[in-house]
Backbone as numpy.savetxt, mean C-alpha at the origin, in Angstrom:
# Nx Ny Nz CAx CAy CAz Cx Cy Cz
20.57 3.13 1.99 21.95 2.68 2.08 22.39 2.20 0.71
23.43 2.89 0.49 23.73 2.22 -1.38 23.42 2.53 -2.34
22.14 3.05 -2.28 21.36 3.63 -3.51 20.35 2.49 -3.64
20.01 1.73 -2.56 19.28 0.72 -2.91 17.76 0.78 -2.79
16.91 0.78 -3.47 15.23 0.77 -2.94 14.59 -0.30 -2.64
13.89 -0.01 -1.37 13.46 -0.70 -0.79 12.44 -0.94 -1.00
11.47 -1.86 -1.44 9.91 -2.38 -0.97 9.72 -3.66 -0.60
8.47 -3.21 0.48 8.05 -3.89 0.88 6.57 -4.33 0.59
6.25 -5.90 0.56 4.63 -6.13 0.43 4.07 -6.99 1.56
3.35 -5.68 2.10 3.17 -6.01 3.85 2.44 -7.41 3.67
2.73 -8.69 3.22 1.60 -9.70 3.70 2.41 -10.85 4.58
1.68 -11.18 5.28 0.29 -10.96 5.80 0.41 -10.23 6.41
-1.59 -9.84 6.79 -1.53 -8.23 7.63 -1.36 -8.67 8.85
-0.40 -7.72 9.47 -0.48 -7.42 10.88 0.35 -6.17 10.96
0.83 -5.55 12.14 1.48 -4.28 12.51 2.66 -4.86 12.46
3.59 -3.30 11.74 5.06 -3.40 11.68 5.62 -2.50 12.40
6.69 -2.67 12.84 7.50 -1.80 13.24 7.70 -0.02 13.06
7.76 0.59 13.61 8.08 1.93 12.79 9.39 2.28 11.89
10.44 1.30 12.42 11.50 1.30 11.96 11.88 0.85 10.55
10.81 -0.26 10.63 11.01 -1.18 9.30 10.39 0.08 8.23
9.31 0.54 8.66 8.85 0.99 8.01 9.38 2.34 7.28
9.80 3.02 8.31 11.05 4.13 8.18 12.33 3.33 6.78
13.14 2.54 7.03 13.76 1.92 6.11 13.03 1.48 4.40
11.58 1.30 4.24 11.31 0.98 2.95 11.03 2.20 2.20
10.88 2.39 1.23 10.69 3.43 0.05 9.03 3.00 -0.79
9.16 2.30 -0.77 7.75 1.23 -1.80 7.13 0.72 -0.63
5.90 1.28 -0.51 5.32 -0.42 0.29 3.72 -0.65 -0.61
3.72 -1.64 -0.37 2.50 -2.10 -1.13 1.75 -3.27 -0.13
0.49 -2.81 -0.13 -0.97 -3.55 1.02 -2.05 -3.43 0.03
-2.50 -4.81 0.61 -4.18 -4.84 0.24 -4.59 -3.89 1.35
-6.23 -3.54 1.42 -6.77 -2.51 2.40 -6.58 -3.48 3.68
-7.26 -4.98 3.87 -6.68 -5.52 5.20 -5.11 -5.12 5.67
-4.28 -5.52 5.04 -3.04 -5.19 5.60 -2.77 -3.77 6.07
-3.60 -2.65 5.18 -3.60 -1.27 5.07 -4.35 -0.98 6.80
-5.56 -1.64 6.74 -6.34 -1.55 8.35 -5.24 -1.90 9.41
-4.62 -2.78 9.05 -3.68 -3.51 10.34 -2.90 -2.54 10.46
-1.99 -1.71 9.27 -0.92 -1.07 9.82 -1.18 0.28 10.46
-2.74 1.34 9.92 -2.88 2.47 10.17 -3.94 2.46 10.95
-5.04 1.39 10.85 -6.10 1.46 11.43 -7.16 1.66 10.62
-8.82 1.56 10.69 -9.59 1.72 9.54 -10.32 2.69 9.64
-10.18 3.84 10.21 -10.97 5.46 10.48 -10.31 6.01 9.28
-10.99 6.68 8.66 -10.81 7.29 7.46 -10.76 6.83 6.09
-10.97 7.67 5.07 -10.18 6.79 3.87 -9.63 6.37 3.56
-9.25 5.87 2.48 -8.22 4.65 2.08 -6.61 5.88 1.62
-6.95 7.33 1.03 -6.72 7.73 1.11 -5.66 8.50 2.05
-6.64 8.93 3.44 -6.01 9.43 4.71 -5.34 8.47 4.94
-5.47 6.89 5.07 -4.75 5.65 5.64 -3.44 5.53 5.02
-3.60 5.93 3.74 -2.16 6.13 2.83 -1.67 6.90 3.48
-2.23 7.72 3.31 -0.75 8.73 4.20 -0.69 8.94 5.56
-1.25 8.07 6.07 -0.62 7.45 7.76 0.65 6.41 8.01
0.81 5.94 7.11 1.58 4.76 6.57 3.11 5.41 7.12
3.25 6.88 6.53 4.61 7.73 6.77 5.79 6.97 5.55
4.72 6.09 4.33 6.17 6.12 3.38 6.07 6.91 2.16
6.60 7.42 1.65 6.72 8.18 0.52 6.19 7.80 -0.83
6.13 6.33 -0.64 5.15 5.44 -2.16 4.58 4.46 -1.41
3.18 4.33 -1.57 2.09 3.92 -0.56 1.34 3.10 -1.82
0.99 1.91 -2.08 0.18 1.24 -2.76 -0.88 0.47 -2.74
-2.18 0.90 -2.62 -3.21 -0.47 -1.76 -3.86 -0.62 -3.11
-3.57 -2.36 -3.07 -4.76 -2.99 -3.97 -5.84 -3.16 -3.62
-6.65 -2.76 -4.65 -8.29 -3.13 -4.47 -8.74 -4.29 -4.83
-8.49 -5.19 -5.32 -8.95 -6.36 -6.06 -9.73 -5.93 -7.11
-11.05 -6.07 -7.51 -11.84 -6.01 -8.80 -11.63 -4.26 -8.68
-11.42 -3.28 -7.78 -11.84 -2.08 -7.98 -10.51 -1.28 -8.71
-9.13 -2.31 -8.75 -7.69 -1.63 -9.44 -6.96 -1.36 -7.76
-6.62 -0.34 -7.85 -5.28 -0.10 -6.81 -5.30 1.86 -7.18
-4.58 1.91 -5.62 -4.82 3.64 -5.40 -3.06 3.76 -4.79
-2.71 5.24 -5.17 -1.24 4.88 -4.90 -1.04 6.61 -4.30
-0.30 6.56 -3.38 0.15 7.88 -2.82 1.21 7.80 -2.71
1.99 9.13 -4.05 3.59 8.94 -4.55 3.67 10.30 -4.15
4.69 10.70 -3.07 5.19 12.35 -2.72 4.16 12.82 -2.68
3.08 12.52 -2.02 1.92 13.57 -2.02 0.80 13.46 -2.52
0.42 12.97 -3.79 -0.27 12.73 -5.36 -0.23 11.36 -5.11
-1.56 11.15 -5.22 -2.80 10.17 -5.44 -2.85 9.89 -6.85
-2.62 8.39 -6.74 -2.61 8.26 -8.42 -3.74 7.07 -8.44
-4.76 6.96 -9.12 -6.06 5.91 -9.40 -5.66 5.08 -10.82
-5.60 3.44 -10.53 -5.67 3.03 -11.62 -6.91 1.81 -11.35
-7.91 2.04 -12.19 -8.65 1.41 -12.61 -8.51 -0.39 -12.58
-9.31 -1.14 -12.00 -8.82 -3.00 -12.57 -9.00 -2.91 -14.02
-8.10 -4.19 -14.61 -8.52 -4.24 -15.93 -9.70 -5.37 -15.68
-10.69 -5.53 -16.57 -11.43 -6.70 -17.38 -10.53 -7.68 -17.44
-10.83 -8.80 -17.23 -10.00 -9.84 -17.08 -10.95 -11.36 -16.95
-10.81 -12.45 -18.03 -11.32 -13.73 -17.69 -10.63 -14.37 -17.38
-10.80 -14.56 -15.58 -9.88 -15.75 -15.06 -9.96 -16.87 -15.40
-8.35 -17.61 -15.20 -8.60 -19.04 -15.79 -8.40 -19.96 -14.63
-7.76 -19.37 -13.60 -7.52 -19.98 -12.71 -7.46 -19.50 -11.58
-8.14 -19.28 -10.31 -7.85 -18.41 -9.21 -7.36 -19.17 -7.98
């Protein structure tokens, strides 16, 4: 509506709507939230694209984040990082 984009960052995990979900463009989950919305049979992968949104983002924590944009799986690596504060 508008030209406006939508994301969403499913937290906390639990199940959403189909509708809501239909309405966002972006969504972004850790893999818990990712289990809650698709379920945990398959890869993290297949689970992306159960989701039904067009830009799918699950963080990994220390392992980086995996992203399914139109199709294409994109892997980015965590950086190295000394926390100072968690």
């Amino acid at each position: 509506v508008q030209g406006v984009r939508v994301l969403l960052n499913a937290a906390p995990a639990r199940a959403l709507p189909e509708a809501l979900l239909r309405a966002v463009d972006v969504l972004v989950v850790n893999e818990e939230e990712l289990t809650a919305l698709v379920g945990e049979h398959g890869s993290i992968a297949e689970r992306l694209a159960r989701t039904g949104v067009a830009i799918t983002v699950a963080t990994l924590g220390s392992r980086g984040a995996v992203a399914l944009v139109d199709g294409d799986y994109l892997v980015q690596p965590a950086f190295a990082v000394t926390p100072v504060d968690t």
